[in-house]
N, C-alpha and C positions, 0 to 999 in steps of 0.2 A: 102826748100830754106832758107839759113841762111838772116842775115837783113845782108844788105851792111849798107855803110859809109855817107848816104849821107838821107837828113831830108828834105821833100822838103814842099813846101803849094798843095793848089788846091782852082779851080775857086769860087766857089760856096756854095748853101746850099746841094746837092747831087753830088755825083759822076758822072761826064760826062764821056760819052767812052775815052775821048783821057786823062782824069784822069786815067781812070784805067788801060787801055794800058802803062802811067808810071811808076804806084805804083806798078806793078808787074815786073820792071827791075830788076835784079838781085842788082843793084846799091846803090836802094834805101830800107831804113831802117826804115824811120819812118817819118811821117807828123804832121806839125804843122799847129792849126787850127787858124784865124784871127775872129775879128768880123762880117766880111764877110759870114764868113762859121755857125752863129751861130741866128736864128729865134726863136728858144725853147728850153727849156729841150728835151722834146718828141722828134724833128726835130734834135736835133745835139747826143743822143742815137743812132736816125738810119742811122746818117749818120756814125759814129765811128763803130756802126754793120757792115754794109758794108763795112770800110775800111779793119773792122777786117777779112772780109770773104773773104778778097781776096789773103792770104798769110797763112804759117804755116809755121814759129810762125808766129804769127799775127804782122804787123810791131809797134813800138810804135807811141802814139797817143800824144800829147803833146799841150800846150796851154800856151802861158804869161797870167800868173792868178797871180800878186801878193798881189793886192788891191792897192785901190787909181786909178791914172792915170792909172794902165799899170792892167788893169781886162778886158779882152775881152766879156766874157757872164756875161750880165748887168739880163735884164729882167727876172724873174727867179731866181734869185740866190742872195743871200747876201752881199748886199755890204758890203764890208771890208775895212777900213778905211785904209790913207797912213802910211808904215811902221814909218815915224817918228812921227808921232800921238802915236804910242804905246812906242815910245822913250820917249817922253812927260812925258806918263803915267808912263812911270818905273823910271822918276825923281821925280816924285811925290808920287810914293810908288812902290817899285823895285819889292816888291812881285805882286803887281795890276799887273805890267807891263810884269813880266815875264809869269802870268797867260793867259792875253792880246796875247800875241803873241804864250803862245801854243795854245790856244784857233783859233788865226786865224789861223794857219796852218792846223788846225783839221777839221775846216770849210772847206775851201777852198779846203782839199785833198777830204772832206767825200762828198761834192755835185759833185765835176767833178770824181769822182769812181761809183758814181751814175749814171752816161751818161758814164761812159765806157772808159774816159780817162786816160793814165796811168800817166801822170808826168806834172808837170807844171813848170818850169823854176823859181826858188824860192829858199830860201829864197836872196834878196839881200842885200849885206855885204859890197859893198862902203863907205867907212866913210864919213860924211857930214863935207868936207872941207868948205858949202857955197860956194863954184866956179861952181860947175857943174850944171845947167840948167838943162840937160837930166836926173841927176841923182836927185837932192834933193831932195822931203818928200820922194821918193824911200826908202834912208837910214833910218836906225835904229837908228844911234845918230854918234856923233865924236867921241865920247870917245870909241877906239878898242876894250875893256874889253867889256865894254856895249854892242856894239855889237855882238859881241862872244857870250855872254849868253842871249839875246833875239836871235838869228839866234839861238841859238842853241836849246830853247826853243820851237822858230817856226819847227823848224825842227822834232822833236819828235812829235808835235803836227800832220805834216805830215803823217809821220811813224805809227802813233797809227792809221790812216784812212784808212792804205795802201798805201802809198806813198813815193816814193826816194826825198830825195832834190836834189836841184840840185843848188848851188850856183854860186854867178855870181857878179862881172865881174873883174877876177884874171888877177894879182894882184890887180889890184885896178883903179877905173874909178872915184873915186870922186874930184881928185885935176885938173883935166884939162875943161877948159871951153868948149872946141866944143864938137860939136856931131857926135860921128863918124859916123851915118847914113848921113852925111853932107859930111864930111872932115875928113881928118886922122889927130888925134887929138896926139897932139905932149906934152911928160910930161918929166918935165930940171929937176926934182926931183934926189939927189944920190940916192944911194942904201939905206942908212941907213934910210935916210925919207921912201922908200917904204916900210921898213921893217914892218912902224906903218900897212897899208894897209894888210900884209899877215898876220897878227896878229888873224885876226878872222879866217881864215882858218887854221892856224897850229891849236888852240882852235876844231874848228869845225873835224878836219881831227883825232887830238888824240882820241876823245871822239866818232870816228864813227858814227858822226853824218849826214854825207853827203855821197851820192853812186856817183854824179856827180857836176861838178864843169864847168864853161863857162867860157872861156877866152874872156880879151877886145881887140879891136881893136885898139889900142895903141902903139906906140912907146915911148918906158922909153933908152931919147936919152942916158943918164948918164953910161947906162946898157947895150946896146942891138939900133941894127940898125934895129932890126926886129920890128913888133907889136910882141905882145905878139903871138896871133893866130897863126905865121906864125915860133913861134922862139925855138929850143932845149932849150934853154936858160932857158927858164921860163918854158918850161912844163915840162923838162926831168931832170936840174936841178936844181929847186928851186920848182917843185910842185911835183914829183915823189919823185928826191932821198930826198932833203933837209924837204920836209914835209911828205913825204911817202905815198904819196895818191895813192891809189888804184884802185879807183874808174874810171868810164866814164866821159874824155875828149871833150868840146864839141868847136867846132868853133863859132864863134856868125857868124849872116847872112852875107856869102862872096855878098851879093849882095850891102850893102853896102860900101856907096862913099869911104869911109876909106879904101878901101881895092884894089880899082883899079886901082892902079900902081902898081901892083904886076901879071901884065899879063891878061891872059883872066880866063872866069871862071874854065876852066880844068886845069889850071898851077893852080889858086890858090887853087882847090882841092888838087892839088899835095903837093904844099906847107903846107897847113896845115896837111896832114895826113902826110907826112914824119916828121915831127915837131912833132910827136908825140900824135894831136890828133886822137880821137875814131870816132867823128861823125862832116861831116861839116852841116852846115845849108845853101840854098840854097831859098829864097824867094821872090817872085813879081818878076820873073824873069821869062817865061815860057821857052827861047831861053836858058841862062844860066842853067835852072834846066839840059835841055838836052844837053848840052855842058858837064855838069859834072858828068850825068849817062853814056854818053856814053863814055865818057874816063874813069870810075872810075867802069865798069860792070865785070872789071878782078878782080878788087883788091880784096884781104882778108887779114885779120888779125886776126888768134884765140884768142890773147890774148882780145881784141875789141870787137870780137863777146859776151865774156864770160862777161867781163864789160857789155855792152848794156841790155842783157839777163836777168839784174839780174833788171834793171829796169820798168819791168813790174809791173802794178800794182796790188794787192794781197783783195784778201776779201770786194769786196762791197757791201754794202748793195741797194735793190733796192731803187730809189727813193722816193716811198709813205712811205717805212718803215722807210726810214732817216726821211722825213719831219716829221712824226707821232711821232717821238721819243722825250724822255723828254733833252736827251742832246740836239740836235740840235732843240729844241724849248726854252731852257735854255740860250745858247749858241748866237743865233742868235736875241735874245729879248735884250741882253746884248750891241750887236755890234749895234744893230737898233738906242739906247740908246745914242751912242757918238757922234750920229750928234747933237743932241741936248746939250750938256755940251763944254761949256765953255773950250779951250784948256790950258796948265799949261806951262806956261811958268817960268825960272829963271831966276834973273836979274842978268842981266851982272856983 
């Protein structure tokens, strides 16, 4: 059975029967784990073992890990400091700063390949306009350049653990204030101001540094009556042809507010997978999850399939032999280190 189109959650810390009676629809493609889903190292291994054992190919396993606020599995595992913390540090010395950020991508990919997860939703490339709430220490810095070469930095970092990136959130989520898990967040920006926003991904996209990319739930009125998620406009010409991306297309969670007035949740699977994206995400939703596998258990797309496919994850090391190891004993004494220093600020 090939992965369908569609990323959904589940209840708990084990697989419930009416969990696995979903995960096995033809529909669905790949699961994303919450905090919820996460007690141990040990405990969230077997539960990704069993998700894995219930499909061929195994569906992918996924997680928002990117440090700071948005790190699901705490206890255990390394905290990572917020990406503009390592913005800081690349103002204060751009080689620290670029090390910082492959370094955390290295982390972050080489502990969850150790529990069995294949991708984590990362690196984020928003630029810090200061207006977004949802977004800010998120970002890497304002300055587009900057952020292109630490995303890109973190990305490698990825990549050397086993890991696809997956960037987020295209075009661009940092200049508008609301949330789109709230409200559909509306940005008056022309074109030319957006352009600063695709800046890090034309960077990231030449250098092949990303296999996947997220769109935002956004409306760029100047542009487009669509959100991004829902629009040819933005995936087909300005992130395919104009940037040449290749890569797997992802929707961010249609169960967010931003998204429903755009029908129920089978239209807006509709919409976004004719629009060009690979994979919708469906979440906290257990009625929508099956609203959109069961309208969406026909569809295929080879091209989709072959994108998706390539983001599994590659060579982990087990767990005791990461922890035991001199890099990630190097590595993680390092990061332990920046709660305690003083952050670098420049003045205005």
């Amino acid at each position: 059975m090939s992965l369908g189109p569609v990323m959904l959650d589940i209840e708990g810390l084990t697989l419930s029967p009416a969990d696995r009676d979903l995960l096995r629809e033809p529909a669905v493609g790949g699961v994303i784990l919450f905090t919820r889903n996460y007690e141990s190292a040990d405990q969230v291994a077997d539960l990704v073992a069993e998700i894995r054992a219930l499909r061929s190919p195994p569906l992918l396993i996924a997680v928002d890990h990117e440090g700071g606020r948005v790190q699901r599995f705490r206890e255990g595992f390394t905290q990572i400091p917020p990406m503009r913390r390592i913005g800081r540090e690349y103002d204060r010395d751009s080689e620290s700063g670029l090390l910082a950020a492959r370094e955390a991508g290295w982390l972050i990919a080489s502990e969850l390949r150790a529990v069995g997860i294949d991708l984590c939703f990362a690196p984020c490339v928003d630029l810090d306009w200061g207006v977004s709430e949802i977004i800010g220490d998120r970002s890497f810095h304002r300055n587009p350049e900057v952020v292109a070469d630490l995303a890109n930095a973190f990305s490698r970092g990825l990549r050397s653990a086993g890991m696809a990136a997956v960037a987020k959130h295209f075009p661009g989520h940092g200049a508008v204030l609301a949330d789109s898990h709230l409200k559909l967040p509306v940005d008056r920006r022309d074109y030319g101001l957006v352009l600063d926003d695709m800046r890090p991904y034309e960077r990231l996209i030449g250098n092949g540094a990303i296999a996947g990319v997220m769109l935002a739930h956004i409306v760029y009125e100047q542009i487009e009556a669509q959100p991004a998620g829902f629009s040819e406009l933005w995936i087909q010409r300005e992130l395919r042809s104009r940037l040449g991306f290749g890569g797997a297309v992802f929707c961010d969670d249609l169960s967010m507010k931003a998204t429903r007035g755009y029908g129920s949740m089978a239209e807006r699977g509709r919409l976004a997978l004719d629009a060009g994206c690979d994979m919708i995400l469906v979440c906290n939703d257990r009625d929508a999850a099956h609203q959109a596998v069961d309208a969406l258990n026909a569809y295929t797309n080879p091209l989709s399939l072959v994108r998706l496919a390539r983001l599994h994850g590659t060579g982990n090391l087990l767990r005791e032999e990461l922890l035991a190891s001199e890099q990630w004993q190097t590595v993680n004494k390092r990061f332990a280190h920046w709660s305690d220093r003083p952050e670098f600020h420049l003045d205005a």
